[in-house]
Backbone as CSV, one residue per row, in Angstrom:
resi,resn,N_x,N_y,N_z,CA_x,CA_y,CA_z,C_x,C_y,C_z
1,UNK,141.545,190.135,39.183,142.347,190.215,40.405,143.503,191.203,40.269
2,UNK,143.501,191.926,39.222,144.702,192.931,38.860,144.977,193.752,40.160
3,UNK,143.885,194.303,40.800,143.924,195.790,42.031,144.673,194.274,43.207
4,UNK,144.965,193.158,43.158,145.704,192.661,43.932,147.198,192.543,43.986
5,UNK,147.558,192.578,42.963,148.881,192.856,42.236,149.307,194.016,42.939
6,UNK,150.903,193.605,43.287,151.958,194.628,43.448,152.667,195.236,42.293
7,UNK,152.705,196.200,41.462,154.138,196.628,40.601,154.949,196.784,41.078
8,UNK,156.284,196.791,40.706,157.889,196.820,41.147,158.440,197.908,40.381
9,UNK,159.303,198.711,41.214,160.275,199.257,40.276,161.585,199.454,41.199
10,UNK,162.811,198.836,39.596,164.368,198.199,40.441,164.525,199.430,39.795
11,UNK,165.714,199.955,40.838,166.742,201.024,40.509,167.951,200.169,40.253
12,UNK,167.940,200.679,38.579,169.316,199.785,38.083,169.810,200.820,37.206
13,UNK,169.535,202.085,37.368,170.390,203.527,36.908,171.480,203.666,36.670
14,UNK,172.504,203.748,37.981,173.057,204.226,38.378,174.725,204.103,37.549
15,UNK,176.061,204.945,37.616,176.875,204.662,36.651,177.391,203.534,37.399
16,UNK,177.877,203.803,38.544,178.267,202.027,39.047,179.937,202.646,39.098
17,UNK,180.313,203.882,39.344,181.357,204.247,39.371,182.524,203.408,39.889
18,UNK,182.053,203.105,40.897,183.289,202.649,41.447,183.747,200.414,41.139
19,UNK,182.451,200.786,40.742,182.525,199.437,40.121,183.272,199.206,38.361
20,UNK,183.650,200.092,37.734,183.916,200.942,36.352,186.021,200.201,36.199
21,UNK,186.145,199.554,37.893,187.481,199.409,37.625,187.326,198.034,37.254
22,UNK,186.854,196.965,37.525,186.472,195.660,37.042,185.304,195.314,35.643
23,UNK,184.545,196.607,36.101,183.245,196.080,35.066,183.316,197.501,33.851
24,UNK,184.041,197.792,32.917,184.161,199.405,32.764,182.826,199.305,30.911
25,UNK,182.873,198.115,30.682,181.837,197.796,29.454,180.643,197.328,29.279
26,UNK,179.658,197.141,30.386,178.525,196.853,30.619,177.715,197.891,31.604
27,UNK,176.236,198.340,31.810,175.859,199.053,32.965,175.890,197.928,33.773
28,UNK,175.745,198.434,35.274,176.350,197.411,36.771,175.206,196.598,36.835
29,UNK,173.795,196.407,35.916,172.836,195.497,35.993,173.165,194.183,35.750
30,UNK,173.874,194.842,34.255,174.702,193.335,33.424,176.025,193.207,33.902
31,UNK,176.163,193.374,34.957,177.466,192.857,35.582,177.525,191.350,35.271
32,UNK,178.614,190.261,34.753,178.327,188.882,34.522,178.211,188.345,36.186
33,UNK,177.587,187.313,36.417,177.888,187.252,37.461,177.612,185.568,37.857
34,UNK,178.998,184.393,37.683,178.795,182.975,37.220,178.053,183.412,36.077
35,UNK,177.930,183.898,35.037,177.699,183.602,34.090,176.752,184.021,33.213
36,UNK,175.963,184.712,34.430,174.633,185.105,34.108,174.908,186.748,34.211
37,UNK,173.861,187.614,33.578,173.817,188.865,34.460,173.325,189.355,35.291
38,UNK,173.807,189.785,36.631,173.374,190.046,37.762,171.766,190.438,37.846
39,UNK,171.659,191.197,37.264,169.983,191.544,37.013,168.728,190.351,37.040
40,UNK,169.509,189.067,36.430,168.695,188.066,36.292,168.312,187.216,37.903
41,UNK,169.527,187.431,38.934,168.838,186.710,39.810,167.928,187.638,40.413
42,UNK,168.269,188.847,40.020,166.687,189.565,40.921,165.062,189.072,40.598
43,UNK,165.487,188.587,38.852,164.500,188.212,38.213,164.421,186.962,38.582
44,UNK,165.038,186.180,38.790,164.671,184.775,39.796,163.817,185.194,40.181
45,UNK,164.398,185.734,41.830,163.463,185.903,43.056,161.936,186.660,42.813
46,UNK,161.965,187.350,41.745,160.603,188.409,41.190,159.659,186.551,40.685
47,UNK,160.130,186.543,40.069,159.402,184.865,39.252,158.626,184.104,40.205
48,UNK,159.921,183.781,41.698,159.280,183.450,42.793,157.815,183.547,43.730
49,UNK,158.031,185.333,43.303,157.165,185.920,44.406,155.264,185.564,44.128
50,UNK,154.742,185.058,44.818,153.161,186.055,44.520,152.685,187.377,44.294
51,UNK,152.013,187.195,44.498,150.873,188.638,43.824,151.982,190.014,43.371
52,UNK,152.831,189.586,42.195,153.722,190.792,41.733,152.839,191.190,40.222
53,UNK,153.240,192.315,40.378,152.437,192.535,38.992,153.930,192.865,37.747
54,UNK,153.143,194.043,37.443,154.067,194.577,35.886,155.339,195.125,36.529
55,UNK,156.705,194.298,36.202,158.409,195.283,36.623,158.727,196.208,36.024
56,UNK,159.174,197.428,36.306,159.773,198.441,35.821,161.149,198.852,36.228
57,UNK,161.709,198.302,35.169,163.398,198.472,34.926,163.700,200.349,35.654
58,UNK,164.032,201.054,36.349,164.510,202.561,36.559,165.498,202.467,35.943
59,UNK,166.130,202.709,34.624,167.311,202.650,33.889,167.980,204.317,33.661
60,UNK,169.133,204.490,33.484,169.427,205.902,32.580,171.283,205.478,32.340
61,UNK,171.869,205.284,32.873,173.717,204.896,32.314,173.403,203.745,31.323
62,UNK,173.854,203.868,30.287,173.515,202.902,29.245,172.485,202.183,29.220
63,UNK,171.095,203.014,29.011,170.138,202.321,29.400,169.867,201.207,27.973
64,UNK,170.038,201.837,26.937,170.079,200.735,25.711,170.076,199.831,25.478
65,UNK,171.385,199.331,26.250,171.845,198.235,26.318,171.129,197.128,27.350
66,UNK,170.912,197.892,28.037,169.805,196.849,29.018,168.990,196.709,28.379
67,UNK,167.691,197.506,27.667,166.652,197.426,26.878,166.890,196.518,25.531
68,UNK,167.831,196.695,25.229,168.451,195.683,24.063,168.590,193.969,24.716
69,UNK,169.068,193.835,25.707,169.554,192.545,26.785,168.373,191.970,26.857
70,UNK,167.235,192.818,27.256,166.019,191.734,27.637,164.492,192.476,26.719
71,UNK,164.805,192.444,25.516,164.052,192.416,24.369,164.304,190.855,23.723
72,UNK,163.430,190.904,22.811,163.611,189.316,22.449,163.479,188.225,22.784
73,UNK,164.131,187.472,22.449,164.308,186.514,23.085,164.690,186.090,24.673
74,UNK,165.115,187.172,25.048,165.649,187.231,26.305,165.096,187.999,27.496
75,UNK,163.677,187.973,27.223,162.189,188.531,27.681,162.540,187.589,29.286
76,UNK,162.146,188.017,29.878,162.177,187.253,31.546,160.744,186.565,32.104
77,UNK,159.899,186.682,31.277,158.700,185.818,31.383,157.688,186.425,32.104
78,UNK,157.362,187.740,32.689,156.699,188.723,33.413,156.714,190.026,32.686
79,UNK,155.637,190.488,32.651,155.610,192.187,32.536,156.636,192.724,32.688
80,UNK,157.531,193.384,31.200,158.518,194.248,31.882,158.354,195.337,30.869
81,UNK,158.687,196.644,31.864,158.723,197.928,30.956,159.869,198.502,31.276
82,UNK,160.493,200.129,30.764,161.454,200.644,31.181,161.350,201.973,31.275
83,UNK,161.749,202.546,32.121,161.389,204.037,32.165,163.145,204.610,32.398
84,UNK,163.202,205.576,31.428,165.092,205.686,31.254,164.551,207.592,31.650
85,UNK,165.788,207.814,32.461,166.685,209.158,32.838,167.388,209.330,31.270
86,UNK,166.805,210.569,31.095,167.975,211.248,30.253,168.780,211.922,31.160
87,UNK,168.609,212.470,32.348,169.264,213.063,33.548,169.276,212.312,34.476
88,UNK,170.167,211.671,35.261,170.196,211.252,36.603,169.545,211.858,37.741
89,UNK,168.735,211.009,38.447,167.576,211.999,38.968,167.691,211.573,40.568
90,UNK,168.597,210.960,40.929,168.759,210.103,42.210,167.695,209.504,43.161
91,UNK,167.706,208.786,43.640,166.976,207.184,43.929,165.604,207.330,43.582
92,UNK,165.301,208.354,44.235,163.545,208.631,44.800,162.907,209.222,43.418
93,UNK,164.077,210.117,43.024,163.670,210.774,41.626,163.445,209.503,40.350
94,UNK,164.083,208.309,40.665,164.374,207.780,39.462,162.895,206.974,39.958
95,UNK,162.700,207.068,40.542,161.223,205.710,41.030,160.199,206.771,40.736
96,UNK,160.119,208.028,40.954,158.770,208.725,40.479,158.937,208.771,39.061
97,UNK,160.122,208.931,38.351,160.433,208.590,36.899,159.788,207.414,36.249
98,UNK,159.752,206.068,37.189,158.893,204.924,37.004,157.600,204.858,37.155
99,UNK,157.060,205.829,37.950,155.651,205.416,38.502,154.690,205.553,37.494
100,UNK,154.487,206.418,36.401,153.530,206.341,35.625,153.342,205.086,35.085
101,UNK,154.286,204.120,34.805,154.376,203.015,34.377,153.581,201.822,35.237
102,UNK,153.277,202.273,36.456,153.005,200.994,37.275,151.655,201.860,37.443
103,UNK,150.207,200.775,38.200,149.609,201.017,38.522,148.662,200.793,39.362
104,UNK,149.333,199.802,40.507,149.061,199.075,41.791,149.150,200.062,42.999
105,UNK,148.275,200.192,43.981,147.737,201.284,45.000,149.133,200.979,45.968
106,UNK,149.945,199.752,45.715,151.224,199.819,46.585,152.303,199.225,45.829
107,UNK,153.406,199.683,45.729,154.375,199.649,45.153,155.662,199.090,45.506
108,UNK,155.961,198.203,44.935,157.538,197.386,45.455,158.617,198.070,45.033
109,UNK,159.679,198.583,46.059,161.123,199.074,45.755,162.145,198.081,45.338
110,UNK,163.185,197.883,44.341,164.277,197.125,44.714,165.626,198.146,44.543
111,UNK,166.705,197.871,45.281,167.587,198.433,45.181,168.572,197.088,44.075
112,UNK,168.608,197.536,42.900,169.324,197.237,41.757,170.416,196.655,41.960
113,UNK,170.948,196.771,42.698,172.453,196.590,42.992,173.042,195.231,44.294
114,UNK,171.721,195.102,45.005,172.498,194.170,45.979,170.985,192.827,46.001
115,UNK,171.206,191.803,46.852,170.535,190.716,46.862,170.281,190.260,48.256
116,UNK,169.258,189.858,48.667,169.091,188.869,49.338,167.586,188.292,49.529
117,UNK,167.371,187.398,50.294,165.988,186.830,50.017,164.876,187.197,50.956
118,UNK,164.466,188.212,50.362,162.707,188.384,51.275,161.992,188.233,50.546
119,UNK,160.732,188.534,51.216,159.777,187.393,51.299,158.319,188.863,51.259
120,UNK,157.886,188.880,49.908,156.972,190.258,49.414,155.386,189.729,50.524
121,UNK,155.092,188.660,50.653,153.847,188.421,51.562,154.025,189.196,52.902
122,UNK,155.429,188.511,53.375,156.046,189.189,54.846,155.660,190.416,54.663
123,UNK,156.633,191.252,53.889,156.230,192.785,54.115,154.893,193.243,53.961
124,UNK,154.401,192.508,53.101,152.720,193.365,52.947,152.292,193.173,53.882
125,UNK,152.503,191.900,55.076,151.037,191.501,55.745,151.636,192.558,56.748
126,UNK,152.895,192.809,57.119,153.598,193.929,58.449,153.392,194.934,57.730
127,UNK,152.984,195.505,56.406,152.442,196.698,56.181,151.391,197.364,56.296
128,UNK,150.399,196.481,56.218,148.790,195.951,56.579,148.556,196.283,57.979
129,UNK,149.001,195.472,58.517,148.819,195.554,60.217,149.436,196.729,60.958
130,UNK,150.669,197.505,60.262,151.074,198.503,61.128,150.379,199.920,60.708
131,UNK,149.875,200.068,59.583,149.007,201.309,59.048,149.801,202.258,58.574
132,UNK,151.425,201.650,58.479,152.571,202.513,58.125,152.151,203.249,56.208
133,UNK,152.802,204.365,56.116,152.869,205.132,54.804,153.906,204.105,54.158
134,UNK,154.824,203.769,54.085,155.590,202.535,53.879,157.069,201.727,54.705
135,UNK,156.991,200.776,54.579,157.551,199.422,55.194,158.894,199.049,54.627
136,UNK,160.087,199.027,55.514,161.435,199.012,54.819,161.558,197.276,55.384
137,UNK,162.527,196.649,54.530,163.306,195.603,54.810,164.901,196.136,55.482
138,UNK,165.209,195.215,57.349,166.089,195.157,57.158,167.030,194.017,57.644
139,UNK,168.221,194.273,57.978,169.024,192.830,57.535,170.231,193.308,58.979
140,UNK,170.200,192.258,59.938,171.406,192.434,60.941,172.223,191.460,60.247
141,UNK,173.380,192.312,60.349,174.496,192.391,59.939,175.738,192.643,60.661
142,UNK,177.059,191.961,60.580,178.318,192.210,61.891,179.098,193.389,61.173
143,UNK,178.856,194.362,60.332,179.536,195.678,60.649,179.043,196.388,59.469
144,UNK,178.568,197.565,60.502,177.263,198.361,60.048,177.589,199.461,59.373
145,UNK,179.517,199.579,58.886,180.298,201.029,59.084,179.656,201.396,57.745
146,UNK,179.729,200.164,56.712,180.108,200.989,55.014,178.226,201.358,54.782
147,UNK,177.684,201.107,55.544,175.906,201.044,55.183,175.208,202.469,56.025
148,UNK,175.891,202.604,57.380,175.051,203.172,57.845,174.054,202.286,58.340
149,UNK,173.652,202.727,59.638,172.732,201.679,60.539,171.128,202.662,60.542
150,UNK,170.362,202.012,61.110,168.832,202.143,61.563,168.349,201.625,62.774
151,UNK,167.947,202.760,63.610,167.579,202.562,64.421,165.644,202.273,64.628
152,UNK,165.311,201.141,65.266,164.008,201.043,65.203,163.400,200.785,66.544
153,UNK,161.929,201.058,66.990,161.427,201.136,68.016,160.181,200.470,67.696
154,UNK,159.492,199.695,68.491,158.393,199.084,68.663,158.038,199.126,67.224
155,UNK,158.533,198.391,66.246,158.188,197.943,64.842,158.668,198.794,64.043
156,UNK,158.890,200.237,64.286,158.742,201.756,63.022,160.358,201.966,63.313
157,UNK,160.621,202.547,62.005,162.000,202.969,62.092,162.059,204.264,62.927
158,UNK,162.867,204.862,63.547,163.410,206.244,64.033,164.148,206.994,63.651
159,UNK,165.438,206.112,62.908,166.656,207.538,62.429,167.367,206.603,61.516
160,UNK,167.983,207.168,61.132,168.586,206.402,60.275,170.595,207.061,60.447
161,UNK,171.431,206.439,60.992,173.069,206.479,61.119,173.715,206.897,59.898
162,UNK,174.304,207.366,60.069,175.331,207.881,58.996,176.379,206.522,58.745
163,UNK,176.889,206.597,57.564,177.939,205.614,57.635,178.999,206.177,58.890
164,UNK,180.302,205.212,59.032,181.072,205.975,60.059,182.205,204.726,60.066
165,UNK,183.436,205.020,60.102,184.878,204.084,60.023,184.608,202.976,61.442
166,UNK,183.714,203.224,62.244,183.832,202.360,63.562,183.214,200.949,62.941
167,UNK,183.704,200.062,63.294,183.057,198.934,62.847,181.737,197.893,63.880
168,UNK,180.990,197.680,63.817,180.432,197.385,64.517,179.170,196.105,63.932
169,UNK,178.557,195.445,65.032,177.750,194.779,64.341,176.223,196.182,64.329
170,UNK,175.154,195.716,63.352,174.078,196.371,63.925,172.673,196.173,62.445
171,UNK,172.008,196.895,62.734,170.646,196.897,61.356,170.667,197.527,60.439
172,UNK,170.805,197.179,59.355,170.911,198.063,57.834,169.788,198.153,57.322
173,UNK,169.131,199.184,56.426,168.550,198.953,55.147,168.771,198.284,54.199
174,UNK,168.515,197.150,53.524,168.213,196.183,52.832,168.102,196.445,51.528
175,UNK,167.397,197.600,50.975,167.138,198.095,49.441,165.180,197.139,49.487
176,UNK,164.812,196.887,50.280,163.652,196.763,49.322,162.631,197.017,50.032
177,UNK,161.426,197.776,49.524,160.648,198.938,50.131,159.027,198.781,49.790
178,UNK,158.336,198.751,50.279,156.575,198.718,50.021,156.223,199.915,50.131
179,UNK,156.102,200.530,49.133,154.994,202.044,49.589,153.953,202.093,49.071
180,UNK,153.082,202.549,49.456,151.981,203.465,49.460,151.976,204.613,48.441
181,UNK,151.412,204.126,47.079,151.553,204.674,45.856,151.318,206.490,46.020
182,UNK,150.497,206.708,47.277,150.321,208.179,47.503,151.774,208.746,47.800
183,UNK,152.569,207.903,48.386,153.801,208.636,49.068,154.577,208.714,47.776
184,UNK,154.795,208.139,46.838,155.420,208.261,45.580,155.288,209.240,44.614
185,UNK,153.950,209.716,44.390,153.689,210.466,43.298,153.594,211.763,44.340
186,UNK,154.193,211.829,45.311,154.207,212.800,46.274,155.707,213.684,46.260
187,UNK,156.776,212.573,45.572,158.159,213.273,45.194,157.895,214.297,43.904
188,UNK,158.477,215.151,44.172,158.645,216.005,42.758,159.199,215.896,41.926
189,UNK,158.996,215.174,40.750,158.472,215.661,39.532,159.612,216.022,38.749
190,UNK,160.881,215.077,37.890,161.743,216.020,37.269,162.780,216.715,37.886
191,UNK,162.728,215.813,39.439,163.541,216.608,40.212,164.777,215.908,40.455
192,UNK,165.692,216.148,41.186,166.887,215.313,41.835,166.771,215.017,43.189
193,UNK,166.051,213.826,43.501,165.525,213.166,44.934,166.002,212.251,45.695
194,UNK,166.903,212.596,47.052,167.482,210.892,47.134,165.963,210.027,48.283
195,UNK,166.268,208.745,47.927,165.026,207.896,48.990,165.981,208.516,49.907
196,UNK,167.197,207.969,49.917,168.063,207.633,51.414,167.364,208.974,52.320
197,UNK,168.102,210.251,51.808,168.033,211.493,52.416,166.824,212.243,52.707
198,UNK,166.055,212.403,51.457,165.133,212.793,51.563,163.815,212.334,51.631
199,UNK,163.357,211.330,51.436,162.326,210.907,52.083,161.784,209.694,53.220
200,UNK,162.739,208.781,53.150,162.773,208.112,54.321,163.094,208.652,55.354
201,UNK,164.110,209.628,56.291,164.160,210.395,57.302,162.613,210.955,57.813
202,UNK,162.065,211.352,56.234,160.820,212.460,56.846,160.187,211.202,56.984
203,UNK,159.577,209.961,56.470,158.754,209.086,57.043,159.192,208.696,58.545
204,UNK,159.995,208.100,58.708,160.391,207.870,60.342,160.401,208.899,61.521
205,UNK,160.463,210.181,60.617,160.074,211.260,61.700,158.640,211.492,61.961
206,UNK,157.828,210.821,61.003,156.078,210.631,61.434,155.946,209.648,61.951
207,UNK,156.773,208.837,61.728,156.179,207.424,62.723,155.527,206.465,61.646
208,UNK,155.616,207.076,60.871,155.280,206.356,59.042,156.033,205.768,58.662
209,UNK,156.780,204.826,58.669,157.957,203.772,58.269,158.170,203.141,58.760
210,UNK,157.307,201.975,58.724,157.436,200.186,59.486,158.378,199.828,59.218
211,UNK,159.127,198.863,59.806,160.009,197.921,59.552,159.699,196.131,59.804
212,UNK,160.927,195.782,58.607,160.726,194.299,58.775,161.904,193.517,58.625
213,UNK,162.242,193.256,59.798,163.980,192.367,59.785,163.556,190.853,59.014
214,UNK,164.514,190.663,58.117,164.988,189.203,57.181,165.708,188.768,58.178
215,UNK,165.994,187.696,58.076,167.368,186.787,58.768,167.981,185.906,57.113
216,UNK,168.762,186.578,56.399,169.425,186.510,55.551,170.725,186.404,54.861
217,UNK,171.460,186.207,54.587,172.501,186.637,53.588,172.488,187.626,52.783
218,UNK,173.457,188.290,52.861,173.111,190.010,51.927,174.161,190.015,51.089
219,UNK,174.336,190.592,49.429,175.329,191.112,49.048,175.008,192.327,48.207
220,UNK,176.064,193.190,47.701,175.971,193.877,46.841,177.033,194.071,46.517
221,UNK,176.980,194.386,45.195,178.222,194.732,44.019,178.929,196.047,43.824
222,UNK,178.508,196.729,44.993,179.488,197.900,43.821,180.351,198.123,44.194
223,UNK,181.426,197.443,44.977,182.415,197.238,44.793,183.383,196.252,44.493
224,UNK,184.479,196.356,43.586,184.882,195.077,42.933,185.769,193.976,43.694
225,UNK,185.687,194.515,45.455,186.045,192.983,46.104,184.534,192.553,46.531
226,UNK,183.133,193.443,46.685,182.087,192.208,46.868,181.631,191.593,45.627
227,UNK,182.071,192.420,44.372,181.676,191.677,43.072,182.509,190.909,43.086
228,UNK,183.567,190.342,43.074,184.227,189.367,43.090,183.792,188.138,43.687
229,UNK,183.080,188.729,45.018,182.864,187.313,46.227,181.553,186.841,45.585
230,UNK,180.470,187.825,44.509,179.454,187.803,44.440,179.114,186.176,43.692
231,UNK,180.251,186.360,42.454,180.792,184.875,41.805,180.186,183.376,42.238
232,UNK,180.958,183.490,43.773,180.093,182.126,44.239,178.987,182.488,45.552
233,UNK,179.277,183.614,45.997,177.612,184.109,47.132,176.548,183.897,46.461
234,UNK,175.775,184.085,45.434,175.058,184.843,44.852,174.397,183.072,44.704
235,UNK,174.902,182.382,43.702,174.360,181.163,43.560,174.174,180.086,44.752
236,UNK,174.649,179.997,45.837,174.553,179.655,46.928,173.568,180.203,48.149
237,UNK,173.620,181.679,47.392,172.313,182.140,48.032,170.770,181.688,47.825
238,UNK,170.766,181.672,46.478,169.752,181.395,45.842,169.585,179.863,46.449
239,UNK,169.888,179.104,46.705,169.992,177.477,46.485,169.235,177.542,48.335
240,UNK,169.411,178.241,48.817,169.246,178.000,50.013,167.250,178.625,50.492
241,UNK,166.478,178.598,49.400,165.235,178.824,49.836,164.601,180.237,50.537
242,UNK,163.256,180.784,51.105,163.346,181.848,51.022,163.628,181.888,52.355
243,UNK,163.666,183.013,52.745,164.155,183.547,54.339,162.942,183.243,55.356
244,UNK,163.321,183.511,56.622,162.422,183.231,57.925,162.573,184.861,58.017
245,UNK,161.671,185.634,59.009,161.390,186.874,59.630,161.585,187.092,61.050
């Protein structure tokens, strides 16, 4: 049943700059977070899921140390590999950096850095049915300024908002992504690629980028007043079961 299996690959790269004023001795994976390191509740929810196959860590800012963290004893109980940046290769770049590693005809995104609870059946079966190149998660939310919004039409995304100081409620990108292993090995190669910029725009301008709203709780860390709140969000999130669509 292997060709049923999804592979994953988390982008947990990144330096975490601005997170460097609270957290300045760990990469932002192993952020502590109650106690644990942040990385691990992703690995919860991965444990959770069905038909996931082999995870692939996207590492390169102290990637060592992560690879050191969950060697051993401290193995997470699933397939895990790591594919490390000696160069920072940005988002899209760091996931074709992963792909040799995985080898499922569709591929799970996570964005490394933030949380909330979807639901990997949801997206496949709205990936399935819409014939999309790939399927974003997203999340309404009451102010859309620090994210940048998405606009969507009869299921498919259209554009995607710039961040912007106005505050407003509206639909974000989520960080977690189903593609279509063709659209992946389709980035170049060694290059410096963002998802955000460069290839999600061009999918929604084909009409190739389904969407799928969570009704959720969202956080992310990289900054050190949502890492702070993350403390008690994060475990309260978890406690509360998986999401509705």
């Amino acid at each position: 049943m292997r060709e049923t299996l999804i592979d994953v690959i988390i982008l947990a790269g990144g330096k975490g700059t601005r997170l460097q004023s609270v957290v300045s001795d760990v990469p932002k994976p192993l952020a502590p977070v109650a106690g644990r390191p942040f990385l691990d509740y992703q690995f919860d929810l991965l444990r959770a899921a069905p038909s996931l196959g082999r995870v692939v860590l996207a590492i390169g800012h102290l990637a060592e140390r992560v690879i050191a963290h969950y060697s051993g004893d401290r193995k997470p109980g699933f397939d895990l590999a790591f594919a490390v940046e000696t160069e920072l290769l940005g988002t899209a770049g760091a996931v074709r950096n992963a792909l040799p590693l995985t080898s499922s005809a569709q591929v799970l995104v996570l964005n490394g850095d933030s949380i909330f609870h979807w639901d990997v059946e949801a997206l496949r079966a709205r990936h399935q049915t819409s014939g999309a190149q790939a399927t974003i998660s997203l999340l309404e939310v009451a102010d859309v300024s620090r994210y940048g919004a998405v606009a969507v039409e009869d299921g498919f995304v259209t554009s995607f908002q710039e961040k912007s100081a106005i505050a407003r409620p509206g639909t974000i990108n989520a960080g977690v992504y189903l593609f279509e292993r063709v659209v992946l090995e389709g980035i170049a190669a060694n290059q410096v690629v963002s998802m955000e910029r460069d290839i999600l725009p061009g999918l929604a301008a084909r009409r190739a980028l389904a969407a799928l709203a969570f009704k959720s709780d969202f956080i992310d860390i990289g900054l050190p007043e949502t890492y702070k709140l993350a403390e008690t969000f994060i475990p309260r999130l978890l406690e509360r079961g998986r999401p509705k669509t």
